[in-house]
Structures are given as structure tokens and as C-alpha cells.
N, C-alpha and C positions, 0 to 999 in steps of 0.2 A: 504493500500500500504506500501511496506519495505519502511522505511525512506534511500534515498539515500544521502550521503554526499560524497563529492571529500576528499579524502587524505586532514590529519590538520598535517601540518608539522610542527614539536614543539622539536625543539632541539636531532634530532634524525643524525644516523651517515648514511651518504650516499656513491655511489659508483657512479662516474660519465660513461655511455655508447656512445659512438659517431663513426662515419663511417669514414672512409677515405675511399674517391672513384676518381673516373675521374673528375667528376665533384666541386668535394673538396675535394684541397690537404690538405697534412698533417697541415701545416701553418694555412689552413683556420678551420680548425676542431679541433687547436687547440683555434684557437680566441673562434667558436663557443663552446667550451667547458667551456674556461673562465669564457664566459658571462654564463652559464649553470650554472655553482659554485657560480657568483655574486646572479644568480636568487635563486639557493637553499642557502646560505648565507641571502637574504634579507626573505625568507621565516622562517628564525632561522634551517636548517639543517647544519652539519658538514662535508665539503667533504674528508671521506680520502683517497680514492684512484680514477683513471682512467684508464677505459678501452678502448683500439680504435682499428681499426680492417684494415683492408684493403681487399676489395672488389669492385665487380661491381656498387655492390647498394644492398638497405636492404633486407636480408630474410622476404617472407611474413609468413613466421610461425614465427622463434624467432630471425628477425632484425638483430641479427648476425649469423652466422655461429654456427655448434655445437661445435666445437673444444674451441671456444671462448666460450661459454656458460655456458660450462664445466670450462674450468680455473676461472670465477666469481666467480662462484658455488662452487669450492674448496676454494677462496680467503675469500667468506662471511664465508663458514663449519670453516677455520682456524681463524678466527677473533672470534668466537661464547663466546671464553671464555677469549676474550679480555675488559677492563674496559668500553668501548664502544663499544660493538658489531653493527656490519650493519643491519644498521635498512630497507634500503629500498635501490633500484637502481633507479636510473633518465635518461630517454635516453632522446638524443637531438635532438629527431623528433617524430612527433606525431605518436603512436600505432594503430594499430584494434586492435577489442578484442578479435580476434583468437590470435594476439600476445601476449597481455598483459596476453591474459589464459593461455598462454604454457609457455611463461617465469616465471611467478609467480608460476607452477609448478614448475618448473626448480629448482628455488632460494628460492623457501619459504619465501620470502620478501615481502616487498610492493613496487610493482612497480608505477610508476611514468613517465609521457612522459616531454617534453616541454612545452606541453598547457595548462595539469592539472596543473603542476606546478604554470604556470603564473595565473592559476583560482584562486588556493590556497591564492598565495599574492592577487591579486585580491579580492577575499573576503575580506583580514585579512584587507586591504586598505581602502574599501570600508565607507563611513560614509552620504551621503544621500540617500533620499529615491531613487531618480532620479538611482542612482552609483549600490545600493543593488541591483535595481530591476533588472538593464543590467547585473551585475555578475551573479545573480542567471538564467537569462533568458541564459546564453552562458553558466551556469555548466548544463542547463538542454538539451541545442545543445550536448553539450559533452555529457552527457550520453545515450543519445538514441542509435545512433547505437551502444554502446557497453552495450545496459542491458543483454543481453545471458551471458556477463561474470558474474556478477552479480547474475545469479542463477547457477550456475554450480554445486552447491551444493544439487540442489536437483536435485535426478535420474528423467530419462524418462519411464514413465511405462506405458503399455499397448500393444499393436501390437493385431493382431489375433490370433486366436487360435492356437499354431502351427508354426504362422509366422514369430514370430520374431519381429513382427511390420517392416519387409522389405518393399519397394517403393510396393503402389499398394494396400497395407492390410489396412482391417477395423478394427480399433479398438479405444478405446479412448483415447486419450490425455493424457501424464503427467499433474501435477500438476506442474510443473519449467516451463511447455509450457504457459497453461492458467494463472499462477501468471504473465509472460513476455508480453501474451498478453495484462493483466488487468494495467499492469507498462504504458506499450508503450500507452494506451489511456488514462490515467492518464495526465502524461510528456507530451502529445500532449493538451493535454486542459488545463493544467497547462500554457504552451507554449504561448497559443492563448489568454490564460488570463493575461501574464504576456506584451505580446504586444498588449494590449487595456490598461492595465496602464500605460506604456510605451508613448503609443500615448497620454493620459491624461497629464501627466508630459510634454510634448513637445507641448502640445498646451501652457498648462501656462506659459511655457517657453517662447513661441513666444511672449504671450501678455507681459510677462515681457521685452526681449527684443525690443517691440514693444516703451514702454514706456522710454526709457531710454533716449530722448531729442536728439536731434541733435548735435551727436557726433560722430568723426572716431572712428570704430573699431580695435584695434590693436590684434591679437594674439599671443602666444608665443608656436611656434609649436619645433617638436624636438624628437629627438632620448630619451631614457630616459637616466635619469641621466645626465644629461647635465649642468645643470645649470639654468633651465626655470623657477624654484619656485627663487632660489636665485636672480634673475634680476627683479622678479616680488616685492619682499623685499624691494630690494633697489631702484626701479624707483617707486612703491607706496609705500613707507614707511609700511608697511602693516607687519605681521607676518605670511606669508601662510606655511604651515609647509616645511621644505626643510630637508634632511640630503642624505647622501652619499651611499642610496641604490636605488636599481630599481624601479621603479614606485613611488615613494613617494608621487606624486599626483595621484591620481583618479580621483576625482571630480574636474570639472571644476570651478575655480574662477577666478569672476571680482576686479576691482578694478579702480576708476577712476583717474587718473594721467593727474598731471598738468605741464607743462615745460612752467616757464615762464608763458604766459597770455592766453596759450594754454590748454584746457581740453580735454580730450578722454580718452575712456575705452579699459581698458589693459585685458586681459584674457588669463590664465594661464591652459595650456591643458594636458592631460595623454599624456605620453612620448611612440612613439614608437618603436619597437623593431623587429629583424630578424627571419622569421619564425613566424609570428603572423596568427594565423588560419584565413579565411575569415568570420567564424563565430563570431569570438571573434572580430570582425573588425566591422560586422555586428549588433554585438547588444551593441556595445555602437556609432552609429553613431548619437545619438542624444546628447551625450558629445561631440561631436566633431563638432555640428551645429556652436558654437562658431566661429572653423575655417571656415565654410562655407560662413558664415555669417558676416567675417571679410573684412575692408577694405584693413589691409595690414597685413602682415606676416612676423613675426619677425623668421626666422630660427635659432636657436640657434645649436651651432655645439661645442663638446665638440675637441675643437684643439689637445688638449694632448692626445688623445686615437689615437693609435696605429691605426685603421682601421677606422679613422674617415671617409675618403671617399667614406667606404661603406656604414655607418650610412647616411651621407647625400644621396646616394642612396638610402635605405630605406626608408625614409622618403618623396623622389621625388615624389617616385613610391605610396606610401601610398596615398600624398597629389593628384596626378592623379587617383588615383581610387575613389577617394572623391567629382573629380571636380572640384579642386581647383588648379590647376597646374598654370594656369593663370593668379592669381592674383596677384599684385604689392607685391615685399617680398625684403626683406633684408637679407641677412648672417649676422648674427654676431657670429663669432670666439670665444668663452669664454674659459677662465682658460689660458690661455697665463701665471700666474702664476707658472702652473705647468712646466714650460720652465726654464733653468738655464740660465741668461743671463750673455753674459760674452765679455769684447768688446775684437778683434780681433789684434792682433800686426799687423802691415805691414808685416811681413816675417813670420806670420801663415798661412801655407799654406794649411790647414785643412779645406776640405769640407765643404760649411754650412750645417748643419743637424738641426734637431730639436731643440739639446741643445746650437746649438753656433750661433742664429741667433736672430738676433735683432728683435727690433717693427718697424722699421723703413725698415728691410729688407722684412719683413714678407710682409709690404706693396706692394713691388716690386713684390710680388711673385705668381705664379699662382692661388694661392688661394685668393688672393685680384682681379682677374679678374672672379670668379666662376659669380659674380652678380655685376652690376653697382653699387648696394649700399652694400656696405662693408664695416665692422669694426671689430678689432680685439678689446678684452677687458677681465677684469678679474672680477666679479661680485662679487667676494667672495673679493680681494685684494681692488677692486675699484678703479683697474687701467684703463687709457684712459675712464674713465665712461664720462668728459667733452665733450669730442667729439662725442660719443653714443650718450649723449641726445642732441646736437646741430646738428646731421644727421636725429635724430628719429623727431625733431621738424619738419625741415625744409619740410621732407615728408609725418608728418601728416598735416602738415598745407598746404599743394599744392592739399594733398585729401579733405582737409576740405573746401577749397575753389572750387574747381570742384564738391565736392557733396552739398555745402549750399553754393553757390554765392550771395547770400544776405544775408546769415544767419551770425551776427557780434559772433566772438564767446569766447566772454567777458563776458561770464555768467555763475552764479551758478560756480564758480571757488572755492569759498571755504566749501561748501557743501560737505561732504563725498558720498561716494556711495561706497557698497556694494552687493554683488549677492551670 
């Protein structure tokens, strides 16, 4: 079998593609372009230019229009003998492979959608067995229906005598037909092999957290880049890797956190994202047993982004398709740092916005009613963190007592534990 590998994004020069439609305006498609640049940015690509189109909705041949297609196509031809030539185009929705085959004619580049993309870092992320196996298991969703692009390189030959191989004639098969064939049963048993290790890994999983003694579950769910490895830092003293790109977690980690004479385990989960395929949802929902499996849920909401109440959206609607909608959760508000705070004269008569509003207004304000338990904080500053943990106590310990009403839970407090 061809060895298939997704696109290895490695310091290469891109060109960002994305839609403006009815359904998303200019505004919104430029957010979603943003986050496009952060994600090839966190892959190591370079963006230097964007294209955006206005439309009904995407062409099912080349996603945009040809007039557009055309102006890339001259932009890449004119950069060729630039110190960085364009190495590849990125669009912000995921392709078929009737697309990505006509555009990559088009462009002579390496095309790239949204989901490859997030595979790519996905991969590059990835570091257990458990992480590997669900990336490699959603690159192998991903390329099934698109293996035809993948051989387009070799001709179809055969037909009948005469016939041309038109609808209806006898004749034998290309060699790109049967190689596509022999691919597609491969990648299916690959597939079917890779969710029976999958279920392996999830059973030891259970037994593990089977074992783990009679404790609240906390998890730290959340849009990525939020701040959910940094809280996980600083409330278990721990070093879980954190830095200021997309996904920087993959693999879920525990850690058990003590406040006070209280013990429970905290777990630290992959950050969700806009436009996340159901497949890619699909095969790591055994990273995200964590949240399932959690008593309470810590939502972390990066305050300072621009469109954060879509991100909490996202995440709503993620955490309902999971099952988990219903369970006891928290807001907490992080980077409040990124806020310039500034106190108000009496005769300022200047709107509160983002940048001229207090800790103390922030409280008063719609978004301290989104959830009964609310907190606004800085995890990286290690501001209002007092109050965090004197809210995060009082609510593990009201669950600790409704789930172990006998259970005194004064134990094994100085024990480390790790997962």
C-alpha cells in the first residue's frame, strides 16, 4: 500500500482562503480567518496573505469562484521568485476531493483545508499511546473519502474495444482503480484495528479510573487556548506543558489537588474549537471520558478574546453532544489581565467597554449571571486566585458530601497522584 501521510507543515509560506456568505458576515470570517492563521502559526506555517470572496456558499468544484481562483493563482505565479515563495493554501472549511483535485491543479501548491490542518498539529501534539492512536485513527476518517485524489496520477486504462470504456462496456480496470480499491480495504481494516486498540486503552483506562479512591472529579473543559493547562499549574503545583498556541494539550492529564483539608482530582482536557469535524470529535471521545466522567466542570472562558461568547457557545454545544450538558459546572473568566484597568473620574462619561471596567464591575455584569457559580481570574497574573479556590472548595466539598456521606475525606492528602 502507498504510504499515506496528511500534509507536515514545517515553516512553509501560506495563503489564507475563506467565504463571506449570508450566513457569515465579513466580521465573522474574518475572526474565523484569524483563528485559521493562529492554527497554521501553531503548526510552524507563515501567513502572508488572505483571500475572501463573497458568495452564496462554497463552489462544489473549486470552493470559490473562478475569477477568484484565478487572482491566487497569479498572487502565488508572482511571489515564485520571492525569498519565500507560497508554499501551500489553507481554506477555512473542510474540502472533497473533487475540490482539493481541481484546486491543486489550479495552484500547483499544496492544498490544505481546516481539519487537515488541525490533524497536522494534532499529530505534531500528540505524545501517548492512548493520543497517537485517536490522531492516527481521524487522519485515517480523513482520508478515505478523499483516496481518488491521491491517485490521480495514474491514468485509467482499458474500456472495450472501440468503446472508449463508455457507461455499459466491458473491459478491464485501471491500475489507479484497483490500487484505490486495494487503499480503501487497507484504511478500513487499519480502521477497525485501530478501534479495538482504542477500546483496549479505554478499558485500562476505566480500571484506572476505577481505582482512584473516593474523590470529586473536577475537569477543566474549554475553548483552546484559554488558559486550562495554566490553572491546572497553578491549582496542582504541577508542570503540565502550557504556552500561547492552539491545542497545546492533547492528552488528557490528572493531577490531584488539595485546598485546604480537601482532596480531588483535577483533569486537564484538549481545548475545543469552531468547525471541528464530527469525526475528529468522534475519535478522541475517549480523551474526553475525563469530562464524562467528571463531577463538576470547570469552564474556562478566555474573557479577553474578542468573540469569546461564541467560544462559550462552542463548547455548550460540544459539551451536549457528549452528554454532558447537565452537569454541575462553573465559569470561570480567565486573563482578566489582558484588561487595562483604569479607575473612572466622576465626570468620565465614557462607556464601560472592555478596557475601562473594573473587577468589581465585571461582577455586576451579564456575564457574572451566565452561571450561579462565577469567577472572574487571571491564572497566568494570579489575580482573584483567593477567591477561585475558596468557591472551587466550597463546591467540591457539597459534591463530596452528597457522593460519600460517610466517607471523612481526611485522607491520603499528602500523597501525590498522577495519571
Amino acid at each position: 500500500m502507498k504510504e499515506f501521510v496528511l500534509s507536515e507543515v514545517k515553516t512553509e509560506t501560506a495563503v489564507l482562503v475563506g467565504l463571506i456568505t449570508k450566513d457569515q458576515d465579513e466580521d465573522k470570517t474574518k475572526e474565523y480567518l484569524d483563528e485559521l492563521e493562529f492554527l497554521a502559526d501553531t503548526a510552524g506555517a507563515v501567513t502572508v496573505k488572505r483571500f475572501t470572496q463573497r458568495v452564496n456558499g462554497p463552489s462544489s468544484v473549486t470552493y470559490v469562484g473562478s475569477g477568484k481562483l484565478e487572482e491566487i493563482k497569479q498572487y502565488i505565479k508572482d511571489e515564485e521568485d520571492a525569498e519565500r515563495p507560497v508554499g501551500m493554501a489553507i481554506f477555512d472549511d473542510e474540502l472533497s476531493a473533487k475540490q482539493i483535485r481541481n484546486i491543486e491543479k489550479e495552484l500547483g501548491v499544496k492544498i490544505l483545508d481546516r481539519t487537515s490542518l488541525i490533524l497536522d498539529i494534532f499529530a505534531m501534539r500528540a505524545q501517548t499511546a492512548a493520543a497517537k492512536t485517536q490522531v492516527e485513527l481521524a487522519q485515517y476518517r480523513y482520508m478515505l473519502p478523499r483516496l481518488q485524489r491521491l491517485w490521480t496520477h495514474l491514468e485509467r486504462q482499458g474500456g472495450g474495444s472501440g468503446s472508449g470504456g463508455g457507461k455499459g462496456s466491458v473491459g478491464l480496470r485501471g491500475p489507479g482503480e484497483t490500487q484505490l480499491e486495494m487503499d480503501r480495504r487497507i484504511i478500513l481494516q487499519r480502521i477497525t484495528l485501530l478501534k479495538q486498540r482504542l477500546a483496549e486503552i479505554d478499558r485500562q483506562k476505566t480500571t484506572q479510573r476505577k481505582n482512584r479512591g473516593r474523590m470529586i472529579r473536577v475537569a477543566l473543559v474549554g475553548y483552546t487556548n484559554v488558559g486550562k493547562s495554566t490553572i491546572m499549574n497553578l491549582m496542582s503545583k504541577s508542570e503540565v506543558f502550557a504556552e500561547n498556541k492552539l491545542f497545546a494539550t492533547l492528552d488528557t492529564t490528572v493531577r490531584k489537588v488539595v485546598i485546604e483539608n480537601l482532596p480531588f482530582l483535577l483533569a486537564d482536557t484538549v481545548g475545543f474549537i469552531r468547525k471541528l469535524p464530527t469525526d475528529l470529535v468522534d475519535s478522541f471521545k475517549s480523551t474526553l471520558d475525563e469530562v464524562r466522567e467528571a463531577d463538576l466542570l470547570l469552564h474556562v472562558v478566555d474573557i479577553s478574546h474578542p468573540d469569546f461568547e461564541e467560544q462559550i457557545s462552542v463548547v455548550e454545544n460540544t459539551l451536549k453532544d457528549l452528554g454532558c450538558a447537565d452537569k454541575p459546572s462553573m465559569i470561570v473568566f480567565n486573563k482578566i489581565d489582558n484588561y487595562t484597568w483604569v479607575d473612572k473620574d466622576d465626570d468620565d462619561l465614557t462607556p464601560p467597554t472592555k478596557e475601562n471596567v473594573t473587577l468589581d464591575e465585571l461582577k455586576r455584569t451579564w456575564m457574572a449571571r451566565l452561571n450561579e457559580n462565577c469567577i472572574f481570574i487571571s491564572a497566568r497574573k494570579k489575580q482573584n486566585i483567593d477567591e477561585f479556590r475558596d468557591v472551587l472548595y466550597t463546591k467540591v466539598r457539597e459534591l463530596h458530601v452528597q457522593k460519600y456521606p460517610y466517607n471523612d475525606f481526611l485522607y491520603n492528602i499528602e500523597e501525590p497522584y498522577e495519571d
